[in-house]
N, C-alpha and C positions, 0 to 999 in steps of 0.2 A: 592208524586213523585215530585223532582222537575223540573226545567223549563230546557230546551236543555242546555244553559249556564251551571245551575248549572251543570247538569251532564258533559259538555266537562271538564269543570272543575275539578271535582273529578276523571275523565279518567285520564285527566294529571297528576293529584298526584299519582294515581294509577301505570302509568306508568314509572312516574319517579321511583319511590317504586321500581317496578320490575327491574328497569334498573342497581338500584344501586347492587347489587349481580351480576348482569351478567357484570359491569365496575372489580368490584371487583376480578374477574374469570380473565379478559383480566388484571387487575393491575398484579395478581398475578404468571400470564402464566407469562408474560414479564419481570416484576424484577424477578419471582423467576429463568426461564431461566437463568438471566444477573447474579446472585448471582451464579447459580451454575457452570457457566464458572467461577467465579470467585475464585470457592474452588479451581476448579479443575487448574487453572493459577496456584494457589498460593501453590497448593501441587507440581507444576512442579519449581515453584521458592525455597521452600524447599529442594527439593531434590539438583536439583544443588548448591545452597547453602551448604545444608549438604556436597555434595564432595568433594566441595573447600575447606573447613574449614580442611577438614578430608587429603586431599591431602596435607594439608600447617602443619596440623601438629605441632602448634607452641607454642600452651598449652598457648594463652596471649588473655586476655576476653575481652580487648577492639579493639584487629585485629581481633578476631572471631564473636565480634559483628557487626564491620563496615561491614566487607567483606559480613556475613549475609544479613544484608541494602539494600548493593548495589545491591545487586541480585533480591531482592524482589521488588526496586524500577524499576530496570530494567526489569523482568519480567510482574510487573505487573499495569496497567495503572490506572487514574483517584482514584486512593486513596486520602482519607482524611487526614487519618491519620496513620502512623503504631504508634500502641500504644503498641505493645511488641514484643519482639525480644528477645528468649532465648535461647542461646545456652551451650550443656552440655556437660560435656568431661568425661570418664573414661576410665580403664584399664581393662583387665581382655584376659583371654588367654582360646583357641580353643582348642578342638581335633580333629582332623582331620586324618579321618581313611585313613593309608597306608598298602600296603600290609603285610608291617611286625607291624603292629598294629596302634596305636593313633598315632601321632605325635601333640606334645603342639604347639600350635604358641600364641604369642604375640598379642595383638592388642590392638589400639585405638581407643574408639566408640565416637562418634559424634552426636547429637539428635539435630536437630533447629526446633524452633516450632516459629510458629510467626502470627500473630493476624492487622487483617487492618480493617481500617475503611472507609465505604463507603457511599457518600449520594445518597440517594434513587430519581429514575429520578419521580417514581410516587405514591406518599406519599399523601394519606389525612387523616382527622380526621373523615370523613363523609364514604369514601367509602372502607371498607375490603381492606387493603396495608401492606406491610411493613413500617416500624418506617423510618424518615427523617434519620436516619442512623444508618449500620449495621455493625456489627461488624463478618469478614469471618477471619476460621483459620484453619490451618492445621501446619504438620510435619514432618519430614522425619531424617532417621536414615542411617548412614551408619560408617565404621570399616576401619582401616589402618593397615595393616600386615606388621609391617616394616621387610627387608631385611638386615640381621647384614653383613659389609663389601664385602661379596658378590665377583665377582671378580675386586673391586677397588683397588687400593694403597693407602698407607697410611704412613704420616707422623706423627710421636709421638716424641713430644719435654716434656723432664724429667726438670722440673724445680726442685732439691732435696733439701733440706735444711742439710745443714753440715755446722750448729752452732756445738757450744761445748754439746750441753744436746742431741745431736743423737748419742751419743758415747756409744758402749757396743750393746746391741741386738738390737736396733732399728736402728744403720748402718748396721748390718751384714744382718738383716732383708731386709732393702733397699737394698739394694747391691746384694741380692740373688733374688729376687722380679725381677732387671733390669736385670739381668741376663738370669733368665725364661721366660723373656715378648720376651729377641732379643734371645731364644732360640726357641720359639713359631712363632715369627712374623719375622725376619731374615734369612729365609728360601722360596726357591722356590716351584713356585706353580708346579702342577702334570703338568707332560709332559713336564717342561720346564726349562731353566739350571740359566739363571738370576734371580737377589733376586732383585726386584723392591722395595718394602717396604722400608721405613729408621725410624732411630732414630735417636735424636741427646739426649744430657745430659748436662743439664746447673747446675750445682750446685754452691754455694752461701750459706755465713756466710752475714758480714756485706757490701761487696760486693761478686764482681764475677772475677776469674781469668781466665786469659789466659796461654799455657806454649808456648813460643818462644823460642828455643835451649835451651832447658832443664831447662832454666829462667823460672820463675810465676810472672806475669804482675798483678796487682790489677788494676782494673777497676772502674769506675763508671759510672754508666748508666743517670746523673741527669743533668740539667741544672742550673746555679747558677746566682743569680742577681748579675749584671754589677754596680759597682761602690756602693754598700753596705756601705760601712766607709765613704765614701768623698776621696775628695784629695790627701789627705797625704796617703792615701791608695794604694794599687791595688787592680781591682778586679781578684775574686777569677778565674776566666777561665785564667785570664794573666799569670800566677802563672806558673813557672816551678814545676810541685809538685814532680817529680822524684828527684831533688837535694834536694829540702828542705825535705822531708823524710827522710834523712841520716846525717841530723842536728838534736841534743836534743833540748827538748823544752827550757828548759837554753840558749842553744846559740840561740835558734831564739828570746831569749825576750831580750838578750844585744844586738842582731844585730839593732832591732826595737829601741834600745834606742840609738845609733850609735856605739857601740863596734864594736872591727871585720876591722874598715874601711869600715864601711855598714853607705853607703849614697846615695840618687838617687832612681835609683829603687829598689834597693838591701833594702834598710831600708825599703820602701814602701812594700815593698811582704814578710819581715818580720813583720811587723805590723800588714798586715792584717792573716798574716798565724798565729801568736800569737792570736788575738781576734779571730778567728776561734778556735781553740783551747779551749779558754775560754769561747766562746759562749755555744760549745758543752757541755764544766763542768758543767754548770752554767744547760741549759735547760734539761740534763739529771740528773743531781741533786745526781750523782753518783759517781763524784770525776774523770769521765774517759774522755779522751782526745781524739776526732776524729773527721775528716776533712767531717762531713756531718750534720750541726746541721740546725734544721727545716729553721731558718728564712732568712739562707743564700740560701734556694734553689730556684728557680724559675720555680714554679708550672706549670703556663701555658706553657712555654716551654720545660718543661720535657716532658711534652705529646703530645706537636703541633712536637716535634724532636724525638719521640718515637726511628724512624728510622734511624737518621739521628747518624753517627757513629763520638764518642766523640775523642777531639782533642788530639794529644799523651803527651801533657803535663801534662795533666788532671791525667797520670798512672804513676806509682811505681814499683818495684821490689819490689815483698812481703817478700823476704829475706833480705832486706839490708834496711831497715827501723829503726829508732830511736825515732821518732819524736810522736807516738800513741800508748795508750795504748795499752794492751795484748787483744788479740781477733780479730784487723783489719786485715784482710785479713792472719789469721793464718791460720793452716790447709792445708792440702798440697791434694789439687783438683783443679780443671781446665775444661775448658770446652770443648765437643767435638760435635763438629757440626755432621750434618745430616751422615750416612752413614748406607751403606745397608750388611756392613762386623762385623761381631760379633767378630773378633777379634780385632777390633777397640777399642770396650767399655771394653777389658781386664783390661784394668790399674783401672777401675771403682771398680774390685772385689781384684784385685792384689799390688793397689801402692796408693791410695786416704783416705785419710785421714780426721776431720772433725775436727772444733775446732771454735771458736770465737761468736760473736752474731749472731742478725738475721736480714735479709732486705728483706724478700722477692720482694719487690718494683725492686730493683738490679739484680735478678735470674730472674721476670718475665721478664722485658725489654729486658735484653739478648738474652731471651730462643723466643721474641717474632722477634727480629731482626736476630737470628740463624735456625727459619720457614724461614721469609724470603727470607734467602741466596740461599732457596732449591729453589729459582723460577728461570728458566731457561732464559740464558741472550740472548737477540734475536731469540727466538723460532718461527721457523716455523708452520705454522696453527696448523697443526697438534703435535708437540710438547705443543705448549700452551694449547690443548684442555685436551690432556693428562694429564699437569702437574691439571688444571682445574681442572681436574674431579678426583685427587685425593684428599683422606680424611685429614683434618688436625686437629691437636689436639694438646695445651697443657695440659699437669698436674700437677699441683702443690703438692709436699709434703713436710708437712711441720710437725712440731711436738712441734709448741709453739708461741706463738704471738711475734712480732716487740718487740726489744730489742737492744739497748737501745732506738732508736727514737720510740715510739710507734704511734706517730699519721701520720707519710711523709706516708705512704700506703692509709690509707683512705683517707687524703688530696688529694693525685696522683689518685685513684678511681672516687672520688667525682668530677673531675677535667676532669673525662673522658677518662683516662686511658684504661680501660678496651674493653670501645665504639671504640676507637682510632686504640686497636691492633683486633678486631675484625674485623672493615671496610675493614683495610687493606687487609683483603683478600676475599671481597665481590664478587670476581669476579671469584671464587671458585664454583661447583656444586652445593657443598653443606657448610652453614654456620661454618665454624669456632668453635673445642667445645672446650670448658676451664673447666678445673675441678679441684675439692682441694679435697685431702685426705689428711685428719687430725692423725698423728700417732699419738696414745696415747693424743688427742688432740681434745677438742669439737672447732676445725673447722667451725661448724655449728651456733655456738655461734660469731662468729665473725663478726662486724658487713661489714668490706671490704673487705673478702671474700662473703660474700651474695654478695650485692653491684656490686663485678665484676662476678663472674661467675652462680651466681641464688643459691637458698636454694637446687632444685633440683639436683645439681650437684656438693653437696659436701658431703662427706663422711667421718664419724669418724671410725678410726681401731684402736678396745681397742682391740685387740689382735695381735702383731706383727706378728704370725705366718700366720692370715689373710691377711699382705698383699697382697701377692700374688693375691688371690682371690680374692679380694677386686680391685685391678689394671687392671683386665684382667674384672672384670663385670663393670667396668667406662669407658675402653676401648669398649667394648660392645657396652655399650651406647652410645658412643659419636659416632661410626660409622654406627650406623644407615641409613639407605638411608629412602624416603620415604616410596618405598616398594609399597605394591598393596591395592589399595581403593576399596572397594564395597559395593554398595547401597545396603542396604534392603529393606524389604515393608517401606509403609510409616508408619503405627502404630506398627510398630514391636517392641515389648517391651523388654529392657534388661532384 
C-alpha cells in the first residue's frame, strides 16, 4: 500500500480517466447539437435555392450555380468552406387526375444538393469529439409547370427567307403554315370582340423590301466604313445609291475614269461604287456583282445601330436597277409590320413571290426593328404595363446558309448581334424568344444560328408538310411563362 501522496496521486489519474468520457458526452451534446441545426439550416437553404433556380427557369449552369451560392451563403453562417454545389435539371411530364381523366403537364425538375464545411468549436485528439472539420449536406427538390400563353398577348415577327431555292413546295409550304398560325392566333379570345395578338412578316433574299405606292424599296439594314478608299473616293453612306443603281456597271467605270463629264463628286462615288463592285467579285469568287461585300461593312456599328433606321439614300427601287447582278432584291415580297387583321397578310399567300440569294443578317435586323415599332409611343402606366407583359418572339426560317456573303452573319453574331436585339427588350415580363427552323435544312448545324438563338431553339423540318406543326410547337415554346413552382420533400427522388 502506498503512502497518502502516492494514493492522491493515482485518485487524480483515476479521475481524470473518468472525466475524459463524461467531457467527451458534453463535446458531443454540444457540437453534435450545433451540427444538427446545421443540416437542418442547410436543408432550409436547399430548398429555397431549389425554388429560385426552379422559378428562374433558365436552363444555364453557371446562373444556377451562383444563384445556388448565394442562398446557402446567406442562409447559412460560419462556413468553411462550401466545397460542392450541384445543381440538376430535367424534363419529364405529370398526370394529373381531372375529372374527365389524366391530364399530361409539362415540367421542369430542379434537384440542389450541396455540401459545407465547418470547423469544429471542440475538437481534440485526446477527448471523444468530432474531427477539426466537418463536412454537413443535404438537398432539396422542386418542379415548374410552366403555363403555355395563357391569357397574355403576343407578338410573332416571321423573319421568311425567299431566296430563289424556296421556290416550288417549300414557299407554298411557308405560305400555308403563316396562314394557319394568323388563322389560329389572329382571332378573339371568348367573350370578347378585339384581336389583341399581332404578326408582323419580314421576308428577305439578299436584302429586305419595303412597298411604297405600289413601288418595292430595297433596303439595307448594315452600317459601312466611312472613308474605305481614301480621298479620291466617297464613302459608301455618302452615296446617292438610288441613281447610281439605274447606271450599268460600264458607265459607272468610264464615269470613275472621267467620261460622262463625271468630275468632283460624281467621279468620287463613281469610283467608289465601281470598287465596291469589284470588291464584292473578287471576295465571293463567283463573278457576281453587289453593293454588300464583307470588308466594306462596319461591324460594330451594324450592331451599336441595330435600331437606329438607315438613311434614304442608302435604298433603291428594286425594279429599276441595272447596276447588280440577278438575285439582289429580286422577288417580288415586302415587308408587313405588326397587325392584328388577317387580312392584312393576304398578299403573303396571294401576290409574294421569292427569288435571289440569302442574308438572313438583313431579315433579322428588320423583323427585329419591325417588334420594335409595336411599342407604344408615350404610354400611360397602364398602357406600358400592358404592352410589357405581352409575349415577344422572333422566328426565323430559313432553308439554306448565307449566300453569296457567307461569313457578314456570324461576323454580326460574334459582334453581339443577337445580345443587342434581345436587350432591347429587357423591359418585357418575360425574355425575348428567337428561334430558327430550318426547312429542309440542318439549321442545327450552323454554327450563327446556335451562337444567336441556342442549340435548344432551333429546329430542322425535313418534311415540308411538318411545317406547320413544327411552327405552332416553337411557338409553344417560346411562350411559356414561368408557370407554378412546387417544392417536394427534400429527398424526394425522380
Amino acid at each position: 500500500m502506498g503512502s497518502p501522496r502516492q494514493q492522491r496521486g493515482a485518485a487524480g489519474i483515476y479521475t481524470a480517466l473518468a472525466l475524459i468520457p463524461l467531457f467527451g458526452m458534453i463535446f458531443w451534446a454540444l457540437e453534435g447539437t450545433r451540427y444538427i441545426q446545421k443540416k437542418n439550416r442547410l436543408a432550409d437553404a436547399t430548398e429555397a435555392a431549389t425554388l429560385a433556380v426552379t422559378t428562374a427557369n433558365q436552363d444555364d449552369k453557371t446562373y444556377e450555380n451562383q444563384l445556388a451560392t448565394n442562398y446557402v451563403q446567406t442562409y447559412i453562417r460560419n462556413i468553411a468552406i462550401i466545397n460542392d454545389i450541384k445543381v440538376e435539371r430535367s424534363e419529364g411530364i405529370d398526370y394529373y387526375p381531372t375529372p374527365d381523366g389524366n391530364e399530361e403537364r409539362e415540367y421542369f425538375q430542379y434537384r440542389v444538393t450541396a455540401k459545407t464545411d465547418h470547423t469544429s468549436w471542440l475538437s481534440s485528439d485526446i477527448i471523444p469529439s468530432f474531427s477539426p472539420t466537418e463536412t454537413v449536406a443535404n438537398r432539396a427538390l422542386a418542379r415548374n409547370y410552366p403555363i403555355y400563353l395563357g391569357d397574355k398577348d403576343i407578338d410573332i415577327v416571321f423573319v421568311s427567307d425567299f431566296s430563289g431555292s424556296m421556290k416550288g413546295n417549300k414557299i407554298r409550304a411557308l405560305k400555308d403554315a403563316i396562314q394557319a398560325i394568323a388563322n389560329e392566333i389572329l382571332v378573339p379570345r371568348d367573350g370578347e370582340v378585339e384581336v389583341t395578338n399581332r404578326i408582323a412578316f419580314v421576308p428577305y433574299n439578299m436584302r429586305v423590301q419595303e412597298k411604297r405606292s405600289n413601288t418595292r424599296w430595297c433596303l439595307t439594314q448594315l452600317d459601312y466604313r466611312p472613308n474605305f478608299n481614301g480621298g479620291n473616293y466617297s464613302s459608301y453612306e455618302d452615296i446617292d445609291w438610288s441613281t447610281w443603281s439605274t447606271w450599268t456597271r460600264n458607265q459607272v467605270r468610264d464615269c470613275s475614269n472621267g467620261y460622262y463629264s463625271c468630275t468632283g463628286k460624281k467621279r468620287r462615288d463613281a469610283r467608289t461604287v465601281y470598287a465596291i463592285l469589284n470588291t464584292s467579285k473578287s471576295e465571293t469568287g463567283s463573278g457576281w456583282y453587289f453593293p454588300d461585300p464583307y470588308s466594306y461593312i462596319n461591324f460594330p456599328d451594324s450592331v451599336a445601330k441595330t435600331f437606329t433606321a438607315k438613311a434614304n439614300n442608302l435604298q433603291f427601287q428594286s425594279t429599276n436597277q441595272k447596276l447588280y447582278s440577278g438575285g439582289m432584291c429580286s422577288g417580288n415580297f415586302w415587308t408587313i409590320p405588326l397587325t392584328s387583321e388577317k387580312t392584312t397578310l393576304s398578299p403573303i399567300q396571294n401576290n409574294m413571290s421569292p427569288d435571289g440569294g440569302t442574308s438572313v443578317y438583313q431579315g433579322l435586323i428588320r423583323g427585329a426593328q419591325i417588334l420594335e415599332q409595336g411599342r407604344p409611343t408615350s404610354p400611360s402606366p397602364e398602357t406600358s404595363a400592358a404592352y410589357n407583359s405581352r409575349i415577344k418572339m422572333i422566328l426565323m426560317l430559313s432553308d439554306g446558309q448565307e449566300m453569296p456573303y457567307v461569313s457578314t452573319f456570324n461576323q454580326l453574331v460574334n459582334q453581339g448581334l443577337c445580345n443587342t436585339i434581345k436587350a432591347q427588350f429587357n423591359d418585357s415580363d418575360q425574355q425575348l424568344y428567337m428561334g430558327v427552323l430550318g426547312i429542309e435544312f440542318d439549321a442545327q448545324g450552323q454554327q450563327g444560328f446556335k451562337n444567336c438563338v441556342g442549340q435548344n431553339n432551333i429546329t430542322n423540318v425535313d418534311d415540308v408538310d411538318d411545317l406547320i406543326k413544327e411552327i405552332l410547337e416553337m411557338i409553344k415554346e417560346g411562350s411559356k411563362t414561368d408557370g407554378i413552382s412546387k417544392l417536394y420533400y427534400r429527398h424526394l427522388e425522380s
